[in-house]
PyMOL Python script that loads the backbone (N, CA, C, O; Angstrom):
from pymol import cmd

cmd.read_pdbstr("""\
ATOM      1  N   UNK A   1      35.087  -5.185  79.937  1.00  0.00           N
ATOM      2  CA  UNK A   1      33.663  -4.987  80.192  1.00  0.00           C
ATOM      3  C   UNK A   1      33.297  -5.694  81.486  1.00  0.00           C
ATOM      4  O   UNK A   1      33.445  -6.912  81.589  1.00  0.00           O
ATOM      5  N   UNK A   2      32.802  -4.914  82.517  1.00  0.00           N
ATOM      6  CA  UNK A   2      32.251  -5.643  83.186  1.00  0.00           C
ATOM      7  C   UNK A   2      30.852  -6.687  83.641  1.00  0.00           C
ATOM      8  O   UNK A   2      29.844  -6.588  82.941  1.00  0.00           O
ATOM      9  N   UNK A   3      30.850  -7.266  84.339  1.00  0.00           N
ATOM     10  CA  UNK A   3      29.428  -7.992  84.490  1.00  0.00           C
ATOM     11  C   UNK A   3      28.515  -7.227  84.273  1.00  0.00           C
ATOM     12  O   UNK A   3      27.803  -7.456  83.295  1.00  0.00           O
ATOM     13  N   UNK A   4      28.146  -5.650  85.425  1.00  0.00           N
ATOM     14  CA  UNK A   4      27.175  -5.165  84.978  1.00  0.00           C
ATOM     15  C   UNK A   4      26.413  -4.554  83.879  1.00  0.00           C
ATOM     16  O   UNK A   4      25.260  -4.121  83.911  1.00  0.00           O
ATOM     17  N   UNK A   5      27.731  -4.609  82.333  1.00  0.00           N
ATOM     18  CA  UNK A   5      27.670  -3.839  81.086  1.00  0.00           C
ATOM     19  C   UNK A   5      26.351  -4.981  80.399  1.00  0.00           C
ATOM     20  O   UNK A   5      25.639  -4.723  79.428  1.00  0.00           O
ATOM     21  N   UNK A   6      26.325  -6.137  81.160  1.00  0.00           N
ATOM     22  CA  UNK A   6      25.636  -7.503  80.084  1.00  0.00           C
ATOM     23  C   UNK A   6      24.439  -7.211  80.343  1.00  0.00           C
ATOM     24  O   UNK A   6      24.125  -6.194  80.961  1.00  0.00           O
ATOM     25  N   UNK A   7      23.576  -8.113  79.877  1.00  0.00           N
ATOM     26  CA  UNK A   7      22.395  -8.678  79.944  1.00  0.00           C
ATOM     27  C   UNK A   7      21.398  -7.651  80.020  1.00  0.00           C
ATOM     28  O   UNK A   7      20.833  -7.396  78.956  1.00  0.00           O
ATOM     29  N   UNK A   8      21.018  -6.937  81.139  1.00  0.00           N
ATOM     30  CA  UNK A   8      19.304  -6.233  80.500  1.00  0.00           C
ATOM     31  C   UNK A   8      20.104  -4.866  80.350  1.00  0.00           C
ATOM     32  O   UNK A   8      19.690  -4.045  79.533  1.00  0.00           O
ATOM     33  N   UNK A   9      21.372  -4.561  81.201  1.00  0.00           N
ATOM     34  CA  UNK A   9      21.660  -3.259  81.169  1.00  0.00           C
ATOM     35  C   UNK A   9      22.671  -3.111  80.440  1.00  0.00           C
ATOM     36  O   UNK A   9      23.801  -3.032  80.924  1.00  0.00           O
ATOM     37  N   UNK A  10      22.350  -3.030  78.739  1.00  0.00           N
ATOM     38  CA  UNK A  10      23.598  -3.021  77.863  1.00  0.00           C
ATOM     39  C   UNK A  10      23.489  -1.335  77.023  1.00  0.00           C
ATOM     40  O   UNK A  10      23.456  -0.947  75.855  1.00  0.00           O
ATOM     41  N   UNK A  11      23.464  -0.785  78.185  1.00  0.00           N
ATOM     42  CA  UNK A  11      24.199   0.690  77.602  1.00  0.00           C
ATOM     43  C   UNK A  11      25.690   1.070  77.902  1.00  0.00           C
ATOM     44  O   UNK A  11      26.570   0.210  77.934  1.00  0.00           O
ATOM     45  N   UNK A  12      25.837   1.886  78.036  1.00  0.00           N
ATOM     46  CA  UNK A  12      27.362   2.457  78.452  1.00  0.00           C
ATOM     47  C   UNK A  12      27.242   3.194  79.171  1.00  0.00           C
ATOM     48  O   UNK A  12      26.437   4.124  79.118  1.00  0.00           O
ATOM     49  N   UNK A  13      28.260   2.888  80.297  1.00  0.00           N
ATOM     50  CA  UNK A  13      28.898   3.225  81.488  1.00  0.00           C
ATOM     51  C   UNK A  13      27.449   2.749  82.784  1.00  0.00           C
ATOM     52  O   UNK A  13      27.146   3.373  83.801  1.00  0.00           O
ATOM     53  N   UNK A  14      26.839   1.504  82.255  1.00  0.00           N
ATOM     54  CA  UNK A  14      25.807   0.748  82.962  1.00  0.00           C
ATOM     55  C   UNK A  14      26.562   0.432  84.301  1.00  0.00           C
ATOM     56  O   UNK A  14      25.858   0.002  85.214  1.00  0.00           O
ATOM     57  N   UNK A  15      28.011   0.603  84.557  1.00  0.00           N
ATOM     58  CA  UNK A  15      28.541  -0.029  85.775  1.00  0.00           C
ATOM     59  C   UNK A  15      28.840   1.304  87.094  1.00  0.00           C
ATOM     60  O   UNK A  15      29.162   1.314  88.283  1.00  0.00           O
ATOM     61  N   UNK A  16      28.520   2.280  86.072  1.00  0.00           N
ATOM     62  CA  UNK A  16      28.743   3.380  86.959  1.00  0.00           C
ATOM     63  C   UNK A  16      27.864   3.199  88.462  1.00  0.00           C
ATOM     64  O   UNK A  16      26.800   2.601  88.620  1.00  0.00           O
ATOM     65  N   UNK A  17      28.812   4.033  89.642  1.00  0.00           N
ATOM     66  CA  UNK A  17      28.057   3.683  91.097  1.00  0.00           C
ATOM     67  C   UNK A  17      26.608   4.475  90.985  1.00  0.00           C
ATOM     68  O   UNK A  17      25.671   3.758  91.337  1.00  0.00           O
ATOM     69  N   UNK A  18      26.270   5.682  90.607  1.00  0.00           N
ATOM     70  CA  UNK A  18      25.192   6.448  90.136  1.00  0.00           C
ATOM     71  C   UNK A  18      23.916   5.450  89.677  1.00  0.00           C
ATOM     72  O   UNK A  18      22.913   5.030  90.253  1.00  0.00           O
ATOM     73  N   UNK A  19      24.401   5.320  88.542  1.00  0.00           N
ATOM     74  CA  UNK A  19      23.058   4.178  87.616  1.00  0.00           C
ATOM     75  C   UNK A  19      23.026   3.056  88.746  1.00  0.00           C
ATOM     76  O   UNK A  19      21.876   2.941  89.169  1.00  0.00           O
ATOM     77  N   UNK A  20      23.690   2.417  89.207  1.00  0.00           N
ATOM     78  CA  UNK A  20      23.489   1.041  90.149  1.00  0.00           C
ATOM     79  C   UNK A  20      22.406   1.600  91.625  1.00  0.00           C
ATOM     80  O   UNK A  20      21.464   0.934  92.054  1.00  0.00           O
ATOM     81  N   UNK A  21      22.908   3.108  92.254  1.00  0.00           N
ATOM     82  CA  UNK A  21      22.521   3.347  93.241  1.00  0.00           C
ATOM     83  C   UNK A  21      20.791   3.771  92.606  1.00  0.00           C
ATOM     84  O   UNK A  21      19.694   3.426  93.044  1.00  0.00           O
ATOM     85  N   UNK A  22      20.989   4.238  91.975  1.00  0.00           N
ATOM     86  CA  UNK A  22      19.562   5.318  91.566  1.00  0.00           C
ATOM     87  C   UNK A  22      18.466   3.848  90.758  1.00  0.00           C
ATOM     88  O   UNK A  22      17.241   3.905  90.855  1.00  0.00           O
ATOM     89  N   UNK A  23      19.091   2.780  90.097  1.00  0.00           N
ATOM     90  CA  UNK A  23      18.250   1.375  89.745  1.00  0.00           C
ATOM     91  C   UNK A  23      18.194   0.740  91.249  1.00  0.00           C
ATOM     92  O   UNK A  23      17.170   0.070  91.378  1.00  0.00           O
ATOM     93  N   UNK A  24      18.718   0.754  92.006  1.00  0.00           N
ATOM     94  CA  UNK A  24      18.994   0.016  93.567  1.00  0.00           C
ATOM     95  C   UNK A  24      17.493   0.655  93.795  1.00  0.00           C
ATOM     96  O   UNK A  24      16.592  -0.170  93.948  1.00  0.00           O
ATOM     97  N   UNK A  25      17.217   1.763  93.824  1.00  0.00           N
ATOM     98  CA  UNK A  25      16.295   2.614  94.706  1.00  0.00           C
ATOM     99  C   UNK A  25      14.866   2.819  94.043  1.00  0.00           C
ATOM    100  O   UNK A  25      13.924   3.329  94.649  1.00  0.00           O
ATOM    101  N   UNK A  26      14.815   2.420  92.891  1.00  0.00           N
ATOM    102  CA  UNK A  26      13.521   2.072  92.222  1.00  0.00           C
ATOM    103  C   UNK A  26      13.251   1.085  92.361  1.00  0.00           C
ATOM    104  O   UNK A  26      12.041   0.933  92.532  1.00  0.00           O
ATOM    105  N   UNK A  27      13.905   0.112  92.380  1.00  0.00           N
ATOM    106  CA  UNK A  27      13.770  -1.472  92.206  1.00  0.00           C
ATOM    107  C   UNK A  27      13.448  -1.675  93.941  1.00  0.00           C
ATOM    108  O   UNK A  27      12.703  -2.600  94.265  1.00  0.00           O
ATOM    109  N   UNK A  28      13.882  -1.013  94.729  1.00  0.00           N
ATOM    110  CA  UNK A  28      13.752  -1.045  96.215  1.00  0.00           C
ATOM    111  C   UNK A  28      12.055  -0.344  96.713  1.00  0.00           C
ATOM    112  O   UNK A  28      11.279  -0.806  97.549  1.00  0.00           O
ATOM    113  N   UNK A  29      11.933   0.625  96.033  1.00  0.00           N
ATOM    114  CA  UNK A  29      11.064   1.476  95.919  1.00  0.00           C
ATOM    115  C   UNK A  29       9.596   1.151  95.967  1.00  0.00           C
ATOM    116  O   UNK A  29       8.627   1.433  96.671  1.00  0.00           O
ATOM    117  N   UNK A  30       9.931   0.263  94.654  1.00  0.00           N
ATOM    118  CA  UNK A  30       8.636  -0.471  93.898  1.00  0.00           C
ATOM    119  C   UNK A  30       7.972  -1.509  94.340  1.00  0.00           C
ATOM    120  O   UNK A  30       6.826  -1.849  94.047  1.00  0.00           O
ATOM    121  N   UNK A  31       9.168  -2.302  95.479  1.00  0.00           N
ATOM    122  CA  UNK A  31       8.823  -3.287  96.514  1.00  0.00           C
ATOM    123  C   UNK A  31       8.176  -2.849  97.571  1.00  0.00           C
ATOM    124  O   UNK A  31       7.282  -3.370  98.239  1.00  0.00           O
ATOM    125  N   UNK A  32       8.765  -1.748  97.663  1.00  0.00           N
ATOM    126  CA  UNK A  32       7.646  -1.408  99.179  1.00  0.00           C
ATOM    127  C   UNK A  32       6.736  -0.876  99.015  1.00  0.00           C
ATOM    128  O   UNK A  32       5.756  -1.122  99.718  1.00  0.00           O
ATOM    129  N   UNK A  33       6.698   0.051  98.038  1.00  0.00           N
ATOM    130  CA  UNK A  33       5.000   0.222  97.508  1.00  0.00           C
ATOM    131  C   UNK A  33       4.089  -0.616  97.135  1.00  0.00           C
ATOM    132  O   UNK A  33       2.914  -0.257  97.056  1.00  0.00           O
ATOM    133  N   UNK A  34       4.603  -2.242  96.760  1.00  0.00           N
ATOM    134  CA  UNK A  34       3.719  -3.460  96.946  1.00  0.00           C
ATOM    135  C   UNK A  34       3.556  -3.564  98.371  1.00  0.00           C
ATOM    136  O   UNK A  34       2.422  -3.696  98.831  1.00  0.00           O
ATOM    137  N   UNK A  35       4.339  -3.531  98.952  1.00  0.00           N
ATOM    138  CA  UNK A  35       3.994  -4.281 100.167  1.00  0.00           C
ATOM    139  C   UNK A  35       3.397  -3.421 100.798  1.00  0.00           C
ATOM    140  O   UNK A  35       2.582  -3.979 101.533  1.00  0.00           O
ATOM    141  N   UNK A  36       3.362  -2.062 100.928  1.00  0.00           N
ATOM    142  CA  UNK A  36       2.403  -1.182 101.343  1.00  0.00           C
ATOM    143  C   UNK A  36       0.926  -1.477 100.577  1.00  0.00           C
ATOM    144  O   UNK A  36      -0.030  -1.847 101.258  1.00  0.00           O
ATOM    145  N   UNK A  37       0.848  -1.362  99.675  1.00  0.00           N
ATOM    146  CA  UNK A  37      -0.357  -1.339  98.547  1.00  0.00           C
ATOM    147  C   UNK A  37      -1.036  -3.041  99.437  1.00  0.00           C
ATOM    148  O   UNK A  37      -2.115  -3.253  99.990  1.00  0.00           O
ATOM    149  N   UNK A  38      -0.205  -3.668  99.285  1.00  0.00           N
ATOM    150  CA  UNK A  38      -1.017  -5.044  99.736  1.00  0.00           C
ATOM    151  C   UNK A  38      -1.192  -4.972 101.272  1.00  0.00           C
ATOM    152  O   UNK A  38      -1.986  -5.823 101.672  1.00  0.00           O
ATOM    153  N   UNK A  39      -0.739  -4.296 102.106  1.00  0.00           N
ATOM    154  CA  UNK A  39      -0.953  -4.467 103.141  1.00  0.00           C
ATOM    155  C   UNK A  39      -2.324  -3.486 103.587  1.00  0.00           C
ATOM    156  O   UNK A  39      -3.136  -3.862 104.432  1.00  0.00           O
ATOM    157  N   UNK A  40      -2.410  -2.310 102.936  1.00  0.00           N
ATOM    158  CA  UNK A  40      -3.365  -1.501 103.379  1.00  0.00           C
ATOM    159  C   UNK A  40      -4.861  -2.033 102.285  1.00  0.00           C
ATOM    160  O   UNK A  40      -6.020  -1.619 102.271  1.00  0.00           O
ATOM    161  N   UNK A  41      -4.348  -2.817 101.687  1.00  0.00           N
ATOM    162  CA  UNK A  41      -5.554  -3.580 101.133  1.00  0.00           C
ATOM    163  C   UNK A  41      -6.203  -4.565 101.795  1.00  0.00           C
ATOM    164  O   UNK A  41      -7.390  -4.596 102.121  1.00  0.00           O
ATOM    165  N   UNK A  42      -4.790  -5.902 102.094  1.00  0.00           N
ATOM    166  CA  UNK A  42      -5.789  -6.654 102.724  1.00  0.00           C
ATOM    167  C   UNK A  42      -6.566  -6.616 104.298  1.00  0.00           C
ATOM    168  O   UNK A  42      -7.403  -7.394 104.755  1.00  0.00           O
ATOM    169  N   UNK A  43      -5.900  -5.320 104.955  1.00  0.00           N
ATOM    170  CA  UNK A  43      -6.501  -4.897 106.440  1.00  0.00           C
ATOM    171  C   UNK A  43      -6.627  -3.247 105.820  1.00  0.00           C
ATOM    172  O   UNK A  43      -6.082  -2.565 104.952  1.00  0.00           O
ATOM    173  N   UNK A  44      -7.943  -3.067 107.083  1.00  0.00           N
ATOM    174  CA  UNK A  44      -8.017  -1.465 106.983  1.00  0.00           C
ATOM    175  C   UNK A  44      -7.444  -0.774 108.289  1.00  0.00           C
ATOM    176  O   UNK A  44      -7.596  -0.709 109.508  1.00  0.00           O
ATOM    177  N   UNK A  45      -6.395  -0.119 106.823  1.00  0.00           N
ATOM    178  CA  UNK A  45      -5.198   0.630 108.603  1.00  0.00           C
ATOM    179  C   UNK A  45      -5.859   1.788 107.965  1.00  0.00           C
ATOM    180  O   UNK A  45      -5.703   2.919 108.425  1.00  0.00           O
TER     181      UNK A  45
END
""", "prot")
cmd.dss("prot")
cmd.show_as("cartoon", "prot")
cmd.util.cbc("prot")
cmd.orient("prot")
């Protein structure tokens, strides 16, 4: 089992490159839509 099988992601085949790339890109995603969201909040672009 590898590392990535543990902790929040305990399904199967959690280590696959697919699931890592496609969680990479939400988790990436969701950051820049904060930082967009906060930026066009605290100035008006």
């Amino acid at each position: 089992m590898s590392d990535l099988n543990r902790g929040i992601m305990k399904f199967k085949n959690a280590d696959k490159p697919s699931v890592i790339f496609l969680s990479s890109i939400l988790v990436l995603g969701s950051i820049i839509a904060l930082i967009v969201w906060a930026l066009s909040t605290a100035y008006a672009i």
